[in-house]
C-alpha positions in Angstrom: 15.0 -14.8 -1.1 15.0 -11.1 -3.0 17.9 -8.8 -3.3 15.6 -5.7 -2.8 16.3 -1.8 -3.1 14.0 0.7 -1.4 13.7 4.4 -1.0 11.6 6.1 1.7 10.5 10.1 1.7 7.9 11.7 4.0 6.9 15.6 3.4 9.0 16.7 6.6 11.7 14.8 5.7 12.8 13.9 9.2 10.8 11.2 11.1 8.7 9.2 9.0 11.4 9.0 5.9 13.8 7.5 8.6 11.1 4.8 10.5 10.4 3.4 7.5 13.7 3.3 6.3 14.6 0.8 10.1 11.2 -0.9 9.5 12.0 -2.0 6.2 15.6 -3.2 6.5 14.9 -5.2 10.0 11.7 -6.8 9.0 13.4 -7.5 5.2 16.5 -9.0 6.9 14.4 -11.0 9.2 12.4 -12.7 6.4 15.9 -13.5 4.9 16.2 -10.7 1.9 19.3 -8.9 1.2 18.1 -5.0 1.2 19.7 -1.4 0.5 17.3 1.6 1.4 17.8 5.2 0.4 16.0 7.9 2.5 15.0 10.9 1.1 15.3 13.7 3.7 15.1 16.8 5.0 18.7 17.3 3.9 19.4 15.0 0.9 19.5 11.7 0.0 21.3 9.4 2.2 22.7 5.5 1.7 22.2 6.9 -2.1 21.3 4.0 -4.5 23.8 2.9 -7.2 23.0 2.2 -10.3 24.9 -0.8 -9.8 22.4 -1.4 -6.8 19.6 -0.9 -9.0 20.5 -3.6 -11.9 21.2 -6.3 -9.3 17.6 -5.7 -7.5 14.9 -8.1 -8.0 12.3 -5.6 -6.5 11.7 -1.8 -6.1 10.1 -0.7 -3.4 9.1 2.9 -3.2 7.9 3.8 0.6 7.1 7.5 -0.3 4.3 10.6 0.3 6.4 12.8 -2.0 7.0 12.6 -5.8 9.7 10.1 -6.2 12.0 10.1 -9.6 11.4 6.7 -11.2 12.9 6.9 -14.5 16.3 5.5 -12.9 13.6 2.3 -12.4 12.9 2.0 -15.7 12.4 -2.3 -16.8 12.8 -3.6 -12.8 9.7 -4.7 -10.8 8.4 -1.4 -8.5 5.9 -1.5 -5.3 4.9 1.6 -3.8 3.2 2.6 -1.2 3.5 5.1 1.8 5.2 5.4 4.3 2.6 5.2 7.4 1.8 1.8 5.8 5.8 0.7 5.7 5.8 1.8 9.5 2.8 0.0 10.7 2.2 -3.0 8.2 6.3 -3.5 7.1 5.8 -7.2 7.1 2.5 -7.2 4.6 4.0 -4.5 2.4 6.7 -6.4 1.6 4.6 -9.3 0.7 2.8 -7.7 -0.9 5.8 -6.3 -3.5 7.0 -9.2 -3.9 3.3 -10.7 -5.4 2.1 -7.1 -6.8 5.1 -4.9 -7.7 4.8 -3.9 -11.8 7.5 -3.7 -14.3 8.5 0.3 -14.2 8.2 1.6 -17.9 10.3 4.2 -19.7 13.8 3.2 -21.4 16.7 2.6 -19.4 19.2 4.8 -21.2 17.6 8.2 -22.0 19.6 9.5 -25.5 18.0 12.8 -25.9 15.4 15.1 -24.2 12.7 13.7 -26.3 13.5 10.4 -24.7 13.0 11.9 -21.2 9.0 13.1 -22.5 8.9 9.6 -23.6 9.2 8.5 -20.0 7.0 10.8 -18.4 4.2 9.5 -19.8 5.5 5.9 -18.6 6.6 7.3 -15.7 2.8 8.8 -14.7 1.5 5.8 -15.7 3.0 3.7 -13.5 2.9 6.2 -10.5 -0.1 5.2 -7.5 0.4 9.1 -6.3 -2.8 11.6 -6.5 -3.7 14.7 -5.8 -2.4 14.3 -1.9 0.4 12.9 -2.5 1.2 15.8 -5.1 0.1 18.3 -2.7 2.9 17.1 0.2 5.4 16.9 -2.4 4.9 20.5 -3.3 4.3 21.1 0.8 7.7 19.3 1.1 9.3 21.9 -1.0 8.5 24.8 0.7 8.4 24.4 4.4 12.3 25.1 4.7 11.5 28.7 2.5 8.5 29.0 5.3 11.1 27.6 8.3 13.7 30.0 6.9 11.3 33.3 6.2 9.6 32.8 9.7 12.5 32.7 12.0 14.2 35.9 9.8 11.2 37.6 10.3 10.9 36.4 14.4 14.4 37.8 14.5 14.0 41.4 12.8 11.4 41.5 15.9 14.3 41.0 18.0 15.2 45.0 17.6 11.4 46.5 18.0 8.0 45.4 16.0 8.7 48.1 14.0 12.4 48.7 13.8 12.7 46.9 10.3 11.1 49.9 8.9 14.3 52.1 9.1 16.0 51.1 6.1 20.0 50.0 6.0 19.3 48.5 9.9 20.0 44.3 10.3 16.0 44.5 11.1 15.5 45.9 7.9 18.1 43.1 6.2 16.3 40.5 8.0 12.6 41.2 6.9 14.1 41.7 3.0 15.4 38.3 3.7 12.2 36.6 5.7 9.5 38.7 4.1 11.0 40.3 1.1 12.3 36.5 -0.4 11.2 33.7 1.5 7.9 34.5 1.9 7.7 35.8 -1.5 9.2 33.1 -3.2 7.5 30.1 -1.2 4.2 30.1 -3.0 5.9 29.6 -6.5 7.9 27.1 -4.9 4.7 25.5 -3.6 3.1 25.5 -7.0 6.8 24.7 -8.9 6.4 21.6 -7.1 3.1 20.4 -6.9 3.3 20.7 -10.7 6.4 18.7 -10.9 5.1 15.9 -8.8 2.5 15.8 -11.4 4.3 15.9 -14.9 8.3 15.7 -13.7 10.7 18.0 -14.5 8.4 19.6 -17.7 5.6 20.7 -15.4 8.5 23.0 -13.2 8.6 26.2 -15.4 5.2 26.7 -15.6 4.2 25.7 -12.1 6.7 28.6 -11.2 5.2 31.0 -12.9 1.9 30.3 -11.9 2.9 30.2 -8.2 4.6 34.0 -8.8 1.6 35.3 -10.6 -0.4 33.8 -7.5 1.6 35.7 -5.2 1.7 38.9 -7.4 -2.4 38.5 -7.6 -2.6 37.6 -3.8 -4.1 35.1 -4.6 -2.1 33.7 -1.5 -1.6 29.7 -0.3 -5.2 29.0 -1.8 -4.2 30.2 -5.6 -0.9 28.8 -5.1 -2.7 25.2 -5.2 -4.5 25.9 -7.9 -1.7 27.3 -10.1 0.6 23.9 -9.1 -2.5 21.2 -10.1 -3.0 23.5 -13.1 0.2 23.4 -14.0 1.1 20.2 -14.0 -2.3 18.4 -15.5 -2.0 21.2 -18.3 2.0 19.9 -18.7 0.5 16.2 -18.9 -1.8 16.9 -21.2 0.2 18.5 -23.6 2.7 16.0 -23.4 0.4 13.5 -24.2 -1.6 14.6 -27.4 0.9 16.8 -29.2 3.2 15.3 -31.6 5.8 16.5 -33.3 8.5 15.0 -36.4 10.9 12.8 -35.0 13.4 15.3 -36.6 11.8 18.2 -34.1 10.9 15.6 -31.1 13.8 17.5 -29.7 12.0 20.8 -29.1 8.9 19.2 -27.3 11.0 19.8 -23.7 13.0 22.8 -24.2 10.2 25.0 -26.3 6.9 23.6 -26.9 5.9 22.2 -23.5 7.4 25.4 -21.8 5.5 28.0 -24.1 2.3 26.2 -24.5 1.9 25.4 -20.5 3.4 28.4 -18.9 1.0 30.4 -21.6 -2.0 28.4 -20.7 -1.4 28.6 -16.9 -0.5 32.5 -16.9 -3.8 33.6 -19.0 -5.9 31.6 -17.1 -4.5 33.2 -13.4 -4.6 36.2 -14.6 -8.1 36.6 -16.6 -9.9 33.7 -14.8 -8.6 32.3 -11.4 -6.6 35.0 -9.6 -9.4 37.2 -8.8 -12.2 34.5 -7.3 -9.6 32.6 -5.4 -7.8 35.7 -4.2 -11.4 37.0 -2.6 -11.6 33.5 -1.3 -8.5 33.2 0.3 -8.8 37.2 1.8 -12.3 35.7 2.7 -11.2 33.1 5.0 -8.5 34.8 6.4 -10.8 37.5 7.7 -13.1 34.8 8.5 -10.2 33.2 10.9 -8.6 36.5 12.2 -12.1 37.0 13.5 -13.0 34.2 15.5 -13.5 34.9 19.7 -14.1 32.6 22.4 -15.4 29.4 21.6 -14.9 29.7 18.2 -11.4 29.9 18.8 -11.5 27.0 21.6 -13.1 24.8 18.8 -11.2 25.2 16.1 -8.3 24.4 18.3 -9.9 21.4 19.7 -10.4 20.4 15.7 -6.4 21.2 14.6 -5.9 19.0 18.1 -7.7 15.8 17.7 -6.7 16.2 13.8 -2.4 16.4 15.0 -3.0 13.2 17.5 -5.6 10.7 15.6 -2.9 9.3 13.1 0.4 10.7 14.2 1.7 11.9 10.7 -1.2 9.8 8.9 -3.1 11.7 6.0 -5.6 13.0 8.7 -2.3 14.4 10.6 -0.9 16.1 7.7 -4.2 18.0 6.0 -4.2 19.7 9.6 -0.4 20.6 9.5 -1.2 21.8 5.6 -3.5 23.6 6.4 -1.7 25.5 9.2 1.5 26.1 7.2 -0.8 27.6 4.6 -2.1 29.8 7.0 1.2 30.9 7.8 1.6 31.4 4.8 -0.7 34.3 4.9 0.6 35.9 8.1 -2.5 33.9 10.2 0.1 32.2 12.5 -2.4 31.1 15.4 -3.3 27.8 13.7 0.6 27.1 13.4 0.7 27.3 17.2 -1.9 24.8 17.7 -0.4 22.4 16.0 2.6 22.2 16.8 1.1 22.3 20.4 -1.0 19.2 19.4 1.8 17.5 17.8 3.9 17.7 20.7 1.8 16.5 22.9 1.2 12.8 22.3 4.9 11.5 22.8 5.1 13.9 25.8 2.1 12.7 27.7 3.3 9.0 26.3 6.7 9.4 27.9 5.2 11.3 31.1 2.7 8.5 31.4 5.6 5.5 31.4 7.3 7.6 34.1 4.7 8.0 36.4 2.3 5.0 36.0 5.7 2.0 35.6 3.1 -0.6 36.8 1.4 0.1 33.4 3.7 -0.1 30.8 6.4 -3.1 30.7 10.3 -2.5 30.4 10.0 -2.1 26.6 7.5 0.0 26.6 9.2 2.3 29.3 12.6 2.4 27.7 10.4 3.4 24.2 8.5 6.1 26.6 12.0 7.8 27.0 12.8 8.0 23.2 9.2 9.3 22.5 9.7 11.8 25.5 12.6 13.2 23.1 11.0 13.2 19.5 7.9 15.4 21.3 10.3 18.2 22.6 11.4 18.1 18.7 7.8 18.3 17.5 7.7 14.3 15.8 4.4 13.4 16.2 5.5 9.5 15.7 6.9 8.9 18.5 3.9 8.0 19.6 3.0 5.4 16.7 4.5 2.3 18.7 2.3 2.5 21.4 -0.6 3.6 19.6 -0.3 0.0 16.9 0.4 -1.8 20.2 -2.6 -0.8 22.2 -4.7 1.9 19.6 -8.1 1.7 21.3 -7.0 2.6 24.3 -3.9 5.0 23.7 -5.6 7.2 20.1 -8.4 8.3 22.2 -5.8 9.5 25.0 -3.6 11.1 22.9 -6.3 13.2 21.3 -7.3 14.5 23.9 -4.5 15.4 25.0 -3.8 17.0 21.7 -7.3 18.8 21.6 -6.6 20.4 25.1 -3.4 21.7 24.2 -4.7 22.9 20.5 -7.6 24.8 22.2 -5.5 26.6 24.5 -3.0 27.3 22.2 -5.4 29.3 20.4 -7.6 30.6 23.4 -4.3 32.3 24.8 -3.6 33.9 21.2 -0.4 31.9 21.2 1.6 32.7 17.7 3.8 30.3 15.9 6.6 32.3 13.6 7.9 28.9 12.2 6.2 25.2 11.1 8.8 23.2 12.8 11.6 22.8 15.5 9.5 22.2 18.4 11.4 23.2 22.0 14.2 24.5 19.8 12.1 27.1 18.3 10.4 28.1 21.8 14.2 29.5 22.7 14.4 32.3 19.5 13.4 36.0 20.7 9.7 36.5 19.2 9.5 33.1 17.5 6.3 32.5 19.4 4.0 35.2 20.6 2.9 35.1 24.4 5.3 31.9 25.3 4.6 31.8 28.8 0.9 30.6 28.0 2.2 29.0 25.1 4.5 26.7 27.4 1.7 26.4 29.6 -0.7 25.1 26.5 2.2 22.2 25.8 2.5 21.3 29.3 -1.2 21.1 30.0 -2.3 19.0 26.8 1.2 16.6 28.2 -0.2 16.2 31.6 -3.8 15.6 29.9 -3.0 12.9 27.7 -0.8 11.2 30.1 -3.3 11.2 32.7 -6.3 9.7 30.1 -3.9 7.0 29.2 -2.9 6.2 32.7 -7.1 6.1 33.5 -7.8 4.0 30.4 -4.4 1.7 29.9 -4.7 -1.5 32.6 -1.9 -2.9 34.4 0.5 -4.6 33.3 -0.4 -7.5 36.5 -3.8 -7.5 35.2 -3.3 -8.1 31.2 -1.2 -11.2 32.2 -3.4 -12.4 34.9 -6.0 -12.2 32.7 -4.0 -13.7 30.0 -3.4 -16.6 32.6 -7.3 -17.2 33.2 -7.7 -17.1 29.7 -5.1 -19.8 29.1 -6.4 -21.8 32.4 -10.1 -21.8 31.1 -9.4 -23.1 27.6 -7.0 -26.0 29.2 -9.8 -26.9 31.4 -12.6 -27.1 28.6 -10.3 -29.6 26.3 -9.8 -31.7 29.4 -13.4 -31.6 29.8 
């Protein structure tokens, strides 16, 4: 038996980070292994590993769709992997470490900051992430500058659309402080981080400063990407092909890196990228602020079906992206649709258990309740037990569901100020533009989805009787 340490993270932070985090230690008790896991939230670390933890481990597991520190791994046996796969398949991931998992590289003790390049490079190469997983990471980073910039703006529309424009008012303070800094600040932060997921802590500084020149360019969400993969491949390469005299080895971190990448990545947004990608991204925003009628009702039904299909899956989280991007830009429709959509399949799931008992067993219905509660708080997942459980018949429900209440969303011109919070963000003044259809778009893709899973699901009777004749005939034909 192992004595295994694991840490989960998901972009949001909240609901995924956390399921694999019970997954993990129940299944990994259950097999008999001794296990300590560390989630990565919204708000900090949590059940923190110690470094005494770490040196008694046999095996690392790292459960993660954000960047993930590893030098504190460095010489013990790591697995990673994500965390939709530690959710649905906890029993084969952990197999699977404990036959695949690779000795982490990079020294143990780190004596000086030339030590710490050294590990990067180790670090990188022992890292399964990609360009997604970088992209959540630096996703990950800013949402709470987008949660926090969105509501302060909702608010200053508290007093009048327009009242922020009389300086020295609290509407004025809280646009400075939505529109003025967060918003300002959250496309460097996007591109700080996507950069950092790629080349660590080196790739920061530059990443930064090519997410601000983005910004100052408006160059918008679109340039903001860029800047971050820029950054941080630009970081990485530097790191790996310069090389200095052990006596200067010291200034690779501090000077060298820093200069060479933030100089690389400045000159090349501001001669070369920031113009094409800024008429890109003004391009598609006036391409989306002019859709009309089924246009709208399409795209809806797209950022639907893309919310429900793997409930916080890859597919799941380009949609959300994509919207918070948007937002990003002041295009806040998209936003509204999926959070609609994302709402929607534990809704109709708990709606469906309520009405339709004869369908679901006692489990199932006592689950229904729990997923009834993660919808009104916009987690998608709640749904994920039912869909493993019966996927053929619940993932087709649930996007429809999901499609309805995207499309309407949209066809209503439903606004979304903020990327999360679900019911709770419905209750702030101007948070969401034209709630009464807005409420009406949640209910109806609810009512949807629980109805198509209530048509398509079979009884409970039936699955066992059926079960029973199964059972009955294959008896009979060895007796025969």
């Amino acid at each position: 038996m192992a004595n295994i340490v694991a840490i989960t993270s998901c972009p949001t932070g909240i609901a995924h980070t956390f399921m694999a985090a019970s997954a993990l230690e129940k299944t990994a008790q259950a097999q008999g292994h001794t296990i300590k896991v560390e989630t990565q939230g919204s708000v900090g670390a949590k059940n923190q590993l110690t470094e005494e933890d770490i040196a008694a481990a046999d095996l690392v597991i790292i459960a993660a769709d954000t960047h993930v520190e590893m030098t504190r791994f460095a010489g013990k046996k790591v697995y990673e992997t994500s965390t939709g796969e530690a959710v649905k398949n906890t029993a084969a991931v952990i197999e699977r470490a404990l036959a695949e998992a690779s000795v982490q590289g990079g020294d143990a003790q780190q004596g000086s900051l030339a030590d710490e390049v050294s590990a990067i490079k180790a670090d990188r190469k022992a890292s399964m992430g990609g360009p997604y997983k970088h992209l959540l990471t630096g996703v990950s980073y800013m949402l709470p500058m987008v949660v926090a910039g969105g509501l302060m703006i909702a608010l200053s529309f508290m007093f009048g659309i327009t009242a922020f424009e009389e300086e020295g008012t609290l509407a004025w303070a809280l646009m400075e402080i939505g529109g003025g800094a967060a918003f300002h600040l959250m496309i460097a932060v996007l591109a700080g981080y996507i950069s950092f997921s790629i080349a660590d802590r080196a790739g920061l500084a530059p990443g930064l400063i090519g997410g601000m020149l983005a910004t100052n360019l408006e160059a918008g969400f679109l340039g903001g990407i860029v800047a971050g993969f820029l950054a941080g491949y630009t970081t990485k390469l530097i790191i790996d092909n310069i090389r200095l005299p052990e006596s200067l080895a010291g200034l690779m971190p501090v000077l060298v890196v820093p200069l060479l990448s933030s100089l690389v990545v400045g000159l090349l947004m501001i001669f070369v990228i920031g113009g094409p990608v800024g008429w890109l991204n003004a391009a598609m925003a006036d391409f989306l602020q002019g859709l009309t009628g089924a246009n709208v009702l399409l795209l809806g039904v797209i950022i639907g079906g893309m919310m429900a299909i793997d409930m916080g899956g890859p597919i799941n989280k380009a949609a959300y992206t994509v919207s918070v991007g948007l937002l990003a830009e002041g295009i806040s429709g998209p936003m509204a649709a999926a959070m609609a959509a994302g709402m929607t399949p534990p809704l109709g799931i708990a709606l469906a258990t309520f009405v339709a008992r004869q369908k679901f067993n006692a489990a199932e219905r006592e689950a229904g309740k729990a997923a009834g509660v993660l919808g009104l708080c916009f987690i998608t997942e709640g749904a994920i037990p039912f869909a493993v459980k019966d996927p053929l018949r619940v993932i087709p429900s649930l996007m429809i569901g999901s499609a309805v209440a995207g499309a309407l969303a949209l066809g209503f011109g439903s606004t979304l100020a903020a990327p999360h919070g679900g019911i709770f963000v419905l209750a702030i003044p101007n948070a969401v533009g034209n709630l009464g259809m807005y409420a009406v778009s949640i209910l109806a893709g609810t009512v949807v989805t629980a109805v198509a899973l209530i048509v398509l699901k079979r009884p409970i009777e039936e699955v066992s009787a059926g079960s029973r004749a199964t059972k009955a005939g294959a008896t009979k034909a060895e007796t025969a």
